[in-house]
Backbone as numpy.savetxt, mean C-alpha at the origin, in Angstrom:
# Nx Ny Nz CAx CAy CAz Cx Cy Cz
-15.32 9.29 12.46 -14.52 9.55 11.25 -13.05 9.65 11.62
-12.20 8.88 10.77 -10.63 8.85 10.77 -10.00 10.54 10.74
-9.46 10.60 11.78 -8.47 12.03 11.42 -7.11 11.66 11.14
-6.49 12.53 10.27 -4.47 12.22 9.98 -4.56 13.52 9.75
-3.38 13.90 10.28 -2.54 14.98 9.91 -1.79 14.99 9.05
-2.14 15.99 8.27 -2.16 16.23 6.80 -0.67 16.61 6.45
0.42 15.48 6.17 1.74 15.35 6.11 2.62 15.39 4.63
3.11 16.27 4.60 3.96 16.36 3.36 5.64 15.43 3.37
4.93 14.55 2.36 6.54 14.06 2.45 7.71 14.59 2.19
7.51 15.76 1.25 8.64 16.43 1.19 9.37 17.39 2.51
8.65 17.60 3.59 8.96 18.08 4.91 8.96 17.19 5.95
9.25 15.98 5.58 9.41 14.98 6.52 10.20 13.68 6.31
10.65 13.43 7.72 11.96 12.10 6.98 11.50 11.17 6.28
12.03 11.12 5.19 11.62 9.82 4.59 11.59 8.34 4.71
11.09 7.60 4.70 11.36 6.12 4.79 11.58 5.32 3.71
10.31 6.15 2.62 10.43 5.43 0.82 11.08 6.31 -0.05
11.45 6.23 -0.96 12.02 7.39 -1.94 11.80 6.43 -3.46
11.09 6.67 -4.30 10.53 5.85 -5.44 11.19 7.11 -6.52
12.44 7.34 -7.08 13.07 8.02 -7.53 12.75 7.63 -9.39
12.00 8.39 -10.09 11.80 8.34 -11.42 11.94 6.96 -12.28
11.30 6.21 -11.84 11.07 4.71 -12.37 10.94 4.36 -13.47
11.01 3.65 -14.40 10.69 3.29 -15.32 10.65 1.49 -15.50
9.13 0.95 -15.49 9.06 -0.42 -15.62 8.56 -1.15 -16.82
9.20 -2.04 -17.02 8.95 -2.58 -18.69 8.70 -3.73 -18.33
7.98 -4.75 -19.01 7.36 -5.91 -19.35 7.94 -6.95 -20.31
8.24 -8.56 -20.11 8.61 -8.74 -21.08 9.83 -8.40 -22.17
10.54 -7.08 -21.58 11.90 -6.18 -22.15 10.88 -5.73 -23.40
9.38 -5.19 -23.72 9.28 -4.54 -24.55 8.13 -3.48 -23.90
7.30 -3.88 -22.89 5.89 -3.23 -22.67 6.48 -2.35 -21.61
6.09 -1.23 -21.98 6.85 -0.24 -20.71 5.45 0.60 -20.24
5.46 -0.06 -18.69 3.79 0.16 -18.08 4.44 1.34 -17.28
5.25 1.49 -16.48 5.68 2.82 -15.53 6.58 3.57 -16.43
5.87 4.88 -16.24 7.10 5.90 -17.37 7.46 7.09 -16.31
8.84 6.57 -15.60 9.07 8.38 -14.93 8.26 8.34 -13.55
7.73 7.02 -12.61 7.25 7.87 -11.49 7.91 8.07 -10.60
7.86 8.52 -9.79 8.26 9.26 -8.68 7.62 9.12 -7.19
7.34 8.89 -5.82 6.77 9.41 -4.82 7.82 9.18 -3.63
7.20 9.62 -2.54 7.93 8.87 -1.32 7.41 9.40 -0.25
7.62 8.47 0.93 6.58 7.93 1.96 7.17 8.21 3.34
6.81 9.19 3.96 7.17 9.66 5.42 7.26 9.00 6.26
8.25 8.85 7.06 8.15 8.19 8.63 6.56 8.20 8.98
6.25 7.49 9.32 4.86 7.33 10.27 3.60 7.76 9.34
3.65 7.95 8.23 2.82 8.39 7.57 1.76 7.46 6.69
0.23 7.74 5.85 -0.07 7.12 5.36 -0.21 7.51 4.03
0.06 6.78 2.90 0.40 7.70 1.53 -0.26 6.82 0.68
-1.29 7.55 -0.16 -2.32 6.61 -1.47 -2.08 6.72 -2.50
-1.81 5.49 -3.30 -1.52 5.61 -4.11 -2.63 5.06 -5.06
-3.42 6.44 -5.90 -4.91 6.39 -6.39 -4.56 6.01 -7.78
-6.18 5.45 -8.27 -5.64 5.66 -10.15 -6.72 4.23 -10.28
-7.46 4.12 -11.70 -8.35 3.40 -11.87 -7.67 1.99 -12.32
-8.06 0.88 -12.40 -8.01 -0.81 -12.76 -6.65 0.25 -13.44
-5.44 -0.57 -13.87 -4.55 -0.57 -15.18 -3.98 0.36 -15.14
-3.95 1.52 -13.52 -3.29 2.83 -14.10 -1.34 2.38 -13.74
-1.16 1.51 -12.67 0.25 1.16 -12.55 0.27 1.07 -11.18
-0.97 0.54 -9.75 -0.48 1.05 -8.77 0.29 -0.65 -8.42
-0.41 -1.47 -8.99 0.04 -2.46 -8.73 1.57 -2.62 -8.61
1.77 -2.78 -10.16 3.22 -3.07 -10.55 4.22 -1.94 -9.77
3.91 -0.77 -9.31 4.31 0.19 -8.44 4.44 -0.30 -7.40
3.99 -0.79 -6.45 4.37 -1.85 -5.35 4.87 -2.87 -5.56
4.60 -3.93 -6.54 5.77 -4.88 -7.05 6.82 -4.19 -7.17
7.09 -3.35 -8.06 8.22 -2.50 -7.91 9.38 -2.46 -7.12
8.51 -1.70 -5.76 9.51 -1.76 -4.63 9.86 -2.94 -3.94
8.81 -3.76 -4.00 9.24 -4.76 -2.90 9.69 -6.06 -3.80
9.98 -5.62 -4.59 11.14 -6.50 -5.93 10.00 -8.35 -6.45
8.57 -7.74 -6.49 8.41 -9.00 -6.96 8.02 -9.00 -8.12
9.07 -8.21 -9.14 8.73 -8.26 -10.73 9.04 -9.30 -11.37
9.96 -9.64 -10.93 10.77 -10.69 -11.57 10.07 -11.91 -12.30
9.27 -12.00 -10.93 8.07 -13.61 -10.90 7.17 -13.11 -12.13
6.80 -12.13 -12.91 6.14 -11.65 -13.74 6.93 -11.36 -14.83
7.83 -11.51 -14.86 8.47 -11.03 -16.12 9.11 -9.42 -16.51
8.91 -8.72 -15.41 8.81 -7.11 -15.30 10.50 -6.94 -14.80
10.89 -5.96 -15.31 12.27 -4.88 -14.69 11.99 -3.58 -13.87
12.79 -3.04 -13.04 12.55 -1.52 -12.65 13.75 -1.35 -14.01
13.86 -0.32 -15.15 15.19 -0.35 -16.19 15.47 1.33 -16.20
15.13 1.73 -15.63 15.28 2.93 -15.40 14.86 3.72 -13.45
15.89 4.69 -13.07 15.69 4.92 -11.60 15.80 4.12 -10.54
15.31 5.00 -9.60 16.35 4.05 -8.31 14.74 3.86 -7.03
15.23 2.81 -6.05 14.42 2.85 -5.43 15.06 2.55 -3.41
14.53 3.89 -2.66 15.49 3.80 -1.62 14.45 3.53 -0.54
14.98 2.34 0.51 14.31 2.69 1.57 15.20 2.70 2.94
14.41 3.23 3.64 15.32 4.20 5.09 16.89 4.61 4.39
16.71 4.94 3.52 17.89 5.92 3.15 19.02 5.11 2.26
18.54 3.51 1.74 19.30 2.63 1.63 18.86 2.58 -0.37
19.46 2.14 -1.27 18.70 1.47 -2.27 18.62 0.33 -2.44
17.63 -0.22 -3.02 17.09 -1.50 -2.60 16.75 -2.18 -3.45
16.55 -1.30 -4.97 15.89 -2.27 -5.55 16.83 -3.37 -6.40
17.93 -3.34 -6.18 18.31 -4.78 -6.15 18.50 -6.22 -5.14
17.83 -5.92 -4.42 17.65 -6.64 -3.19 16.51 -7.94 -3.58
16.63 -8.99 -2.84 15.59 -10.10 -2.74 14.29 -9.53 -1.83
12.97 -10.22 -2.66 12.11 -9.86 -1.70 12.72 -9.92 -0.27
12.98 -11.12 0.18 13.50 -11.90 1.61 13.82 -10.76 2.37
15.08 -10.13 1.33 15.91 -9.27 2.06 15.49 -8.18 2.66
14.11 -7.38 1.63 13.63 -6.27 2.17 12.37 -6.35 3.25
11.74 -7.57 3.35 11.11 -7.82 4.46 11.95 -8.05 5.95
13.42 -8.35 5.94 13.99 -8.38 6.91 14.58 -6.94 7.15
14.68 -6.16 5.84 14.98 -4.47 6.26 13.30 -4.18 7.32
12.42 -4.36 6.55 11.30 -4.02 7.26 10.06 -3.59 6.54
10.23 -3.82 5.13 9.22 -3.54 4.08 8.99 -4.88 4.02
7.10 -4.57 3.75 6.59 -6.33 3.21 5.26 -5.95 2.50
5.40 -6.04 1.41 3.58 -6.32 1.03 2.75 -7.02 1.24
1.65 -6.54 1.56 0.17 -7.38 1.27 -0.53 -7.47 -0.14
-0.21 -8.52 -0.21 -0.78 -8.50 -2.08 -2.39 -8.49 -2.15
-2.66 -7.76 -3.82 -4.42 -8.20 -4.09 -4.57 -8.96 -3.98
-5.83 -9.09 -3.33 -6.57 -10.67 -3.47 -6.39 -11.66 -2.12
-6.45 -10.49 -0.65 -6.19 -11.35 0.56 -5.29 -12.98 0.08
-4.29 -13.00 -0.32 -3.52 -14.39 -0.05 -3.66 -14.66 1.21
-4.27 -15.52 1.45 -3.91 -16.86 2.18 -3.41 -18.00 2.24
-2.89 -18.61 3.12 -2.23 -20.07 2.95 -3.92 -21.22 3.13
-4.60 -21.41 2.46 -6.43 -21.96 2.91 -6.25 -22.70 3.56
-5.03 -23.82 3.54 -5.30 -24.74 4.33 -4.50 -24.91 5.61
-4.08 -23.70 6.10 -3.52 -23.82 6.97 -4.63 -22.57 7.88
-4.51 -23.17 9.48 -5.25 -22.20 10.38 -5.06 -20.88 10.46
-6.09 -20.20 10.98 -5.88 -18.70 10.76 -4.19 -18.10 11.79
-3.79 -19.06 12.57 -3.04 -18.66 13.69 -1.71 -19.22 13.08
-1.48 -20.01 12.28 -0.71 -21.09 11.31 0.00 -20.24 10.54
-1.15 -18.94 9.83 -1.16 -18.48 8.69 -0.03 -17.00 9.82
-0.82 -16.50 10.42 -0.35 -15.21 11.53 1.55 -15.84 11.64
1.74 -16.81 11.98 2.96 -17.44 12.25 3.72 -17.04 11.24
3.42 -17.74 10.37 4.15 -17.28 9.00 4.74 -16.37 8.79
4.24 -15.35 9.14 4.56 -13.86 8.79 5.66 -13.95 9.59
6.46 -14.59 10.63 7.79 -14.51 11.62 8.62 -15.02 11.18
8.60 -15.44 9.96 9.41 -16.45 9.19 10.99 -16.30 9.42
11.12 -14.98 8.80 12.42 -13.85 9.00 12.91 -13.42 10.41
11.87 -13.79 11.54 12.48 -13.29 12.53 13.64 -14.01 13.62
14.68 -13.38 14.04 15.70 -14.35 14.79 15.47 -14.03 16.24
14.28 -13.34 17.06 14.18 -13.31 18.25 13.75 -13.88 19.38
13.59 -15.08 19.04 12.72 -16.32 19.76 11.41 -16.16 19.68
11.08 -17.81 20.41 9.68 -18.22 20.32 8.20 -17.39 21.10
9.12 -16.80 22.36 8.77 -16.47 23.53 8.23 -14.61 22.67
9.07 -13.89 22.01 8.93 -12.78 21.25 7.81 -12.71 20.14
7.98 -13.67 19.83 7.05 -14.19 18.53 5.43 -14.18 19.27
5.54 -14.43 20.66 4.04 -15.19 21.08 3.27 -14.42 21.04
4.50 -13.38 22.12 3.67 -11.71 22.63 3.10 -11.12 21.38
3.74 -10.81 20.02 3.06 -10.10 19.40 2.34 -10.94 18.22
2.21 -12.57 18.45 0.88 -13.05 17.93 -0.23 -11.99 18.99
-0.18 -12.48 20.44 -0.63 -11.83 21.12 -1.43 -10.44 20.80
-0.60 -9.65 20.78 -1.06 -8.33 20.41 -1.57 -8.28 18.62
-1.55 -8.88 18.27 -2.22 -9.10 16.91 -3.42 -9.40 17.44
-4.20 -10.27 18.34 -5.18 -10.59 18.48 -5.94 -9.47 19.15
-5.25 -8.86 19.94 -5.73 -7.29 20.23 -6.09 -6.58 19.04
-5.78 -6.33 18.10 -6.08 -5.29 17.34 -7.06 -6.23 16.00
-6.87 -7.02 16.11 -7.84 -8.38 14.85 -8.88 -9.37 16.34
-9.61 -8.60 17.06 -10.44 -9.81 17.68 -11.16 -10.67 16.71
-11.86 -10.42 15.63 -12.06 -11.50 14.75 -11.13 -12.60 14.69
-10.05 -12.39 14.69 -9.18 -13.47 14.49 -8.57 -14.32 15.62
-9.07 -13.67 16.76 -8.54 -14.17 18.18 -9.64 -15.40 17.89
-11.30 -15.20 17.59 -12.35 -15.79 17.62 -12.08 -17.11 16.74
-11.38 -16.73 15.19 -11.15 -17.60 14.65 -9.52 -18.24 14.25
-8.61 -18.15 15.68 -7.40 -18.54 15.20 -7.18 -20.39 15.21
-8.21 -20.73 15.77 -8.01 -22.41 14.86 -9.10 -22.68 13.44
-9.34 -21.85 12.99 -10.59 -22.62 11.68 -9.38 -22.09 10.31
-9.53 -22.87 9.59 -8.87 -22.86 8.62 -9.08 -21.64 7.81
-8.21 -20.82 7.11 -8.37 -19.83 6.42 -9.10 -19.82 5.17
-9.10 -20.88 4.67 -9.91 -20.69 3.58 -11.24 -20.69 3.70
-11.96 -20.86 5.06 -13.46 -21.05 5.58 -13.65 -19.91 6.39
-12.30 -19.17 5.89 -13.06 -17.65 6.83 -13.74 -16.61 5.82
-14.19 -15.61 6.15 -15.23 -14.64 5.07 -13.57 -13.81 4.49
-14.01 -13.43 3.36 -13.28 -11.96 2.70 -12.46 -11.03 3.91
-13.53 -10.31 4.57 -12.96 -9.61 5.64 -11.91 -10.31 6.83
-12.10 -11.49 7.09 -11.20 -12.29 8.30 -10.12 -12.41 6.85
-9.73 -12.85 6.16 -8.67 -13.01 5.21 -7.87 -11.92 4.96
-8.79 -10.78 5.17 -7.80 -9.34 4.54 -7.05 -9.06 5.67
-7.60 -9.05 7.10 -7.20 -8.79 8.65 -6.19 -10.29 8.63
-6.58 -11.42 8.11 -5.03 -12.00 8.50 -3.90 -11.67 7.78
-4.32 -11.47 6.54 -3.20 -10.92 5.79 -2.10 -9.97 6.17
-2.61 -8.84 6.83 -2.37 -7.67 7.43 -1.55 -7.94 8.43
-2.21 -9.15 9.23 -1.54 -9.42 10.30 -0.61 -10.59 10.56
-0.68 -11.09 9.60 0.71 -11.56 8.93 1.59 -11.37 8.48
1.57 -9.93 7.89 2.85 -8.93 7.48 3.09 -8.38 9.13
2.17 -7.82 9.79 2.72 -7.24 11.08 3.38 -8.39 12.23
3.30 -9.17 11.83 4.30 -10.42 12.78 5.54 -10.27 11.98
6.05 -9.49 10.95 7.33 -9.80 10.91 8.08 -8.47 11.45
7.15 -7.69 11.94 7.86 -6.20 12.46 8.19 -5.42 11.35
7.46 -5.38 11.16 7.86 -4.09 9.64 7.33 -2.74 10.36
8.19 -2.26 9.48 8.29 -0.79 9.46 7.48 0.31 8.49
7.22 -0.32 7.79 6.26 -0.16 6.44 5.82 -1.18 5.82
4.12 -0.97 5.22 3.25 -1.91 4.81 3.05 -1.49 3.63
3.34 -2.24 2.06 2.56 -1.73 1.56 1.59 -2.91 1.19
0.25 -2.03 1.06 -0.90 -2.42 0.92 -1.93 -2.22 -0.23
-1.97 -3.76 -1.08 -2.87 -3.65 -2.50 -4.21 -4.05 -2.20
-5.24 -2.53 -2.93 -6.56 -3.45 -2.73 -7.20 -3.40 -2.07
-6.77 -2.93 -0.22 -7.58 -3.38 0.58 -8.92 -3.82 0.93
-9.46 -3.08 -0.19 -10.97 -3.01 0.10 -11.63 -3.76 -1.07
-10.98 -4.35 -2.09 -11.93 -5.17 -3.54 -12.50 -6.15 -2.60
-13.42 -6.26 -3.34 -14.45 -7.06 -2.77 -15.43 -7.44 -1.32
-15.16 -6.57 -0.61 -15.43 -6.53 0.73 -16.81 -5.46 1.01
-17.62 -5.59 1.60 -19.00 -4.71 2.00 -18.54 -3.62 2.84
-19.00 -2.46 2.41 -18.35 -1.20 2.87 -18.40 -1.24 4.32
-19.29 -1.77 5.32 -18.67 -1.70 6.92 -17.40 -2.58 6.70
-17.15 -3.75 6.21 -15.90 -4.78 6.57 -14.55 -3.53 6.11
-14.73 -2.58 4.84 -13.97 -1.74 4.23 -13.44 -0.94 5.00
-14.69 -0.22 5.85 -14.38 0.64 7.15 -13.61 0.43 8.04
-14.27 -1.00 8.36 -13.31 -1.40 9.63 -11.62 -1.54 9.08
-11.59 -1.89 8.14 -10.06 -2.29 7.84 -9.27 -1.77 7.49
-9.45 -0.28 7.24 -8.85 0.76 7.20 -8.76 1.67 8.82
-9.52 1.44 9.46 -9.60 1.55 10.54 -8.65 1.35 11.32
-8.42 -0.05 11.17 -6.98 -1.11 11.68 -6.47 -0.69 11.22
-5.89 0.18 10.21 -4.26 0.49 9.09 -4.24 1.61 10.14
-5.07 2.72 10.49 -5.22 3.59 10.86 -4.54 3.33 12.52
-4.90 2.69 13.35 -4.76 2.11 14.37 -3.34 1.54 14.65
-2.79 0.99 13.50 -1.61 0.76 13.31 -0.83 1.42 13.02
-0.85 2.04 12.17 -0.27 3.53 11.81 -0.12 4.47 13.51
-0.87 4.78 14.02 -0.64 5.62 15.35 -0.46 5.06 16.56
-0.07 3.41 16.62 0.34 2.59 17.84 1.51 2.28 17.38
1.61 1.57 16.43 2.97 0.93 15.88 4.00 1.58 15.21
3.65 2.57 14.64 4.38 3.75 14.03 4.91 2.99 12.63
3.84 2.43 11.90 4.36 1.80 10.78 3.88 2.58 9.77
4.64 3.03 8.66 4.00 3.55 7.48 3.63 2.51 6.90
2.38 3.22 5.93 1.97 2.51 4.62 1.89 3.52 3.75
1.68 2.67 2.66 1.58 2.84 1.46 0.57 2.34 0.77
-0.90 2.30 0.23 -1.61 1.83 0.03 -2.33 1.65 -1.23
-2.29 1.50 -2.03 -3.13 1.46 -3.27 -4.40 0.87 -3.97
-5.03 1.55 -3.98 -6.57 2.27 -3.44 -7.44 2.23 -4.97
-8.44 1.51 -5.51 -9.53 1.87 -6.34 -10.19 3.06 -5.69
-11.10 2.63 -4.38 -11.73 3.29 -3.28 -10.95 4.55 -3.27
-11.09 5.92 -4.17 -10.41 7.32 -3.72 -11.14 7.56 -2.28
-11.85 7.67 -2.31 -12.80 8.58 -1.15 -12.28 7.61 0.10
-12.54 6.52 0.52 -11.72 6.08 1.20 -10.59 5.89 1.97
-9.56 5.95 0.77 -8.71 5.92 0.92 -7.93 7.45 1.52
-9.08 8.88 0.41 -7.80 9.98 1.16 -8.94 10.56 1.97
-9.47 9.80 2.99 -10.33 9.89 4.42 -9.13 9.31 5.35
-8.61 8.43 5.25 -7.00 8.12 5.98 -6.11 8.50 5.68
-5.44 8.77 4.70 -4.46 9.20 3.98 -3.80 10.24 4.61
-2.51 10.64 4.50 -1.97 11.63 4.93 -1.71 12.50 3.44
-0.95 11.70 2.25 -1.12 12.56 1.24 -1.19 11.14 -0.36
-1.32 12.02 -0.72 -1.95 10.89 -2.06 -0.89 11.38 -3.87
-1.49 10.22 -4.30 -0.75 10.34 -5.26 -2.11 9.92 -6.39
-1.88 10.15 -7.25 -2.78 9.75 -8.64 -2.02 9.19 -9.70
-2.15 8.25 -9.97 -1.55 7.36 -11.63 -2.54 7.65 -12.63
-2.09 7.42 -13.66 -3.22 7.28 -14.94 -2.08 6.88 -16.00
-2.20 6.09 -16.54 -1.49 4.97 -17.48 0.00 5.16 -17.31
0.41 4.41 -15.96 1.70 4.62 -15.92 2.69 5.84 -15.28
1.56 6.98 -15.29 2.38 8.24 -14.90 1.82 8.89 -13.41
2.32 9.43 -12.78 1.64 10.60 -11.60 1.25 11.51 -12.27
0.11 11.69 -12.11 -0.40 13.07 -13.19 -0.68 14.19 -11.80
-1.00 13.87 -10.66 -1.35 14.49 -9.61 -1.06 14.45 -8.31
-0.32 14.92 -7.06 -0.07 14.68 -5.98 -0.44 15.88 -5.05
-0.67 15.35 -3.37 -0.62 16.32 -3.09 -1.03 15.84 -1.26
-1.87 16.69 -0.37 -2.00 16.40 0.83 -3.64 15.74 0.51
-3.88 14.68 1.25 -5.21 13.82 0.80 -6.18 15.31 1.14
-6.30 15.85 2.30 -7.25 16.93 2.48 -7.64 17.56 1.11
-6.33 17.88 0.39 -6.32 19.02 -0.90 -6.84 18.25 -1.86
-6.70 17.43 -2.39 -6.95 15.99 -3.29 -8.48 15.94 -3.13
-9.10 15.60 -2.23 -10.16 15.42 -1.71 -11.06 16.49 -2.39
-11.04 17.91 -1.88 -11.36 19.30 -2.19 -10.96 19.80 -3.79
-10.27 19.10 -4.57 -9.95 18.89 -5.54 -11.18 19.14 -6.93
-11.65 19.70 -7.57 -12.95 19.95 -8.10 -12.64 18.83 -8.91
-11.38 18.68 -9.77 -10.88 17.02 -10.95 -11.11 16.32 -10.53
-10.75 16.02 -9.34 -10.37 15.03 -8.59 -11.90 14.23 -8.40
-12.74 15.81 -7.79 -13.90 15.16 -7.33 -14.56 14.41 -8.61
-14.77 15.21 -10.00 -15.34 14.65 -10.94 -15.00 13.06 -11.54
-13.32 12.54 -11.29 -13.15 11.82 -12.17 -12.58 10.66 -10.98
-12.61 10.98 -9.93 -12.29 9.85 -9.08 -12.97 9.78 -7.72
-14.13 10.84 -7.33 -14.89 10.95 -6.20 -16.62 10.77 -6.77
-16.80 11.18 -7.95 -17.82 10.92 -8.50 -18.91 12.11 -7.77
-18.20 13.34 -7.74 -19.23 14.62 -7.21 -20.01 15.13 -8.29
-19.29 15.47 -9.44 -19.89 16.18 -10.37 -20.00 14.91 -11.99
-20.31 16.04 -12.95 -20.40 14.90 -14.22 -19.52 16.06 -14.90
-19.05 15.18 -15.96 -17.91 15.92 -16.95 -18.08 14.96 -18.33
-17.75 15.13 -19.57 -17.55 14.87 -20.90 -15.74 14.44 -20.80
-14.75 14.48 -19.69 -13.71 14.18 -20.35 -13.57 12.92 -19.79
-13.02 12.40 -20.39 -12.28 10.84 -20.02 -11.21 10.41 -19.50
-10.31 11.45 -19.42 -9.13 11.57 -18.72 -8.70 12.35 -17.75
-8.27 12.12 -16.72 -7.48 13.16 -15.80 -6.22 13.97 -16.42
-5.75 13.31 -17.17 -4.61 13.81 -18.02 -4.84 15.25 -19.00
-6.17 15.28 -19.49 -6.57 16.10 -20.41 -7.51 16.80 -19.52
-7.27 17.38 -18.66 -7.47 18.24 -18.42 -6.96 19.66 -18.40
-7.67 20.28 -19.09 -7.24 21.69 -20.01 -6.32 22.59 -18.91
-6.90 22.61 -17.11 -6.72 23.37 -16.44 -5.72 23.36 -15.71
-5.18 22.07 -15.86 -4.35 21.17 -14.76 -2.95 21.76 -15.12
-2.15 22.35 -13.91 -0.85 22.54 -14.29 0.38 21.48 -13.35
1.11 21.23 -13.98 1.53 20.24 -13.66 2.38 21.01 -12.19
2.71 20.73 -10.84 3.32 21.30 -9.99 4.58 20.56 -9.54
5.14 19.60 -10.11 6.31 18.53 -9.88 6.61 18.32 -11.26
8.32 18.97 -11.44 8.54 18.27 -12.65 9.44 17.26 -12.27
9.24 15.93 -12.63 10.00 14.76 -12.52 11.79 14.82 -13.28
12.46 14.67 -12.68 14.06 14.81 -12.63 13.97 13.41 -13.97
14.62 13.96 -15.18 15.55 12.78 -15.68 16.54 11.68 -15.04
């Protein structure tokens, strides 16, 4: 079983700062109202919440690929390593050191699994010889992919696609990952293992993530501290341990107990412990 030390971002340097957001659609559909989080040096931070609650567009968000959708950040700011960013080009913030892994393992299919790993260096200006070593060490931590770095990506399983993905963002040297999904569609050992690797990466490479998670239980089993969405808003944050132990939490996103309510929001008991800054 994964251990993390149970890290408060508010007592630790920051790397993300997701300062009271507000994202609209179209200039009329306003899916993010007011969130807020941010993501510790070296840390791993979940960002929970069912199909539609906002974790998606919350990572589009930061790593500025609203645009391609039609979406604004029109309200709040978004900082990383101490910088703001969200007017920046994707390009730009993958060369700061932020890069997403999008839903839905993207792959390039017709290009080889080692083709695809390359890619991810796109941005980098340190030579060929730099580039090799840490294909290299990618294959250390993805042996699946050492096995399959000439077969074409689109003929690899679910699980080899999510591990190149991963490791195609880590060839560009990032500093932070964020990560959609990891686990849709994948058989709970392939799930294991691949959180495993975030985990692994996280305490060799010293890369934060950021992850956004259907899978609660999963997810705040790695987690350092977590966050909860529900249509657009943080209704809940806290250290994954506490989250976890959570009696709401357990009912409406761990599936311990049974309940009559339908919402995390309406819950009678819940006091809110973060009030979000105008």
């Amino acid at each position: 079983m994964a251990s993390a030390v149970q890290m408060n971002p508010q007592e630790s340097e920051t790397v993300l700062a997701v300062n009271n957001i507000e994202v609209v659609y179209d200039h009329v559909i306003l899916v993010l109202k007011g969130v807020s989080l941010t993501v510790p040096k070296g840390g791993i931070v979940a960002l929970l919440g069912a199909n539609g609650a906002g974790k998606t567009t919350t990572l589009k968000a930061i790593s500025n690929l609203l645009h391609a959708e039609r979406g604004e950040v029109t309200k709040g700011s978004i900082e990383f390593q101490g910088k703001r960013v969200d007017r920046l080009s994707p390009n730009e913030l993958v060369r700061r050191g932020c890069i997403q892994v999008l839903e839905g393992r993207h792959c390039f299919g017709h290009l080889t699994i080692e083709e695809n790993l390359l890619t991810g260096a796109f941005t980098r200006r340190d030579g060929n010889a730099a580039i090799r070593r840490d294909l290299e060490a990618i294959y250390e931590y993805f042996p699946r992919l050492k096995q399959r770095r000439g077969s074409l990506a689109g003929y690899t399983s679910g699980g080899e696609q999510q591990m190149c993905a991963i490791g195609r963002a880590m060839m560009s040297r990032p500093s932070m990952i964020l990560l959609d999904e990891p686990s849709m569609g994948l058989a709970p050992q392939i799930v294991e293992e691949i959180f495993e690797i975030v985990r692994v990466l996280n305490a060799s490479e010293g890369v934060s993530f950021l992850l956004a998670e259907q899978n609660t239980n999963m997810a705040l089993k790695y987690a350092t501290y977590g966050y909860i969405l529900e249509t657009g808003r943080v209704v809940m944050d806290g250290p994954a341990l506490a989250l976890r132990e959570n009696e709401d939490v357990k009912e409406f996103y761990l599936g311990v107990s049974e309940g009559d309510r339908k919402s995390f929001r309406a819950v009678k008991s819940y006091k809110r412990r973060k009030r979000w800054l105008a």
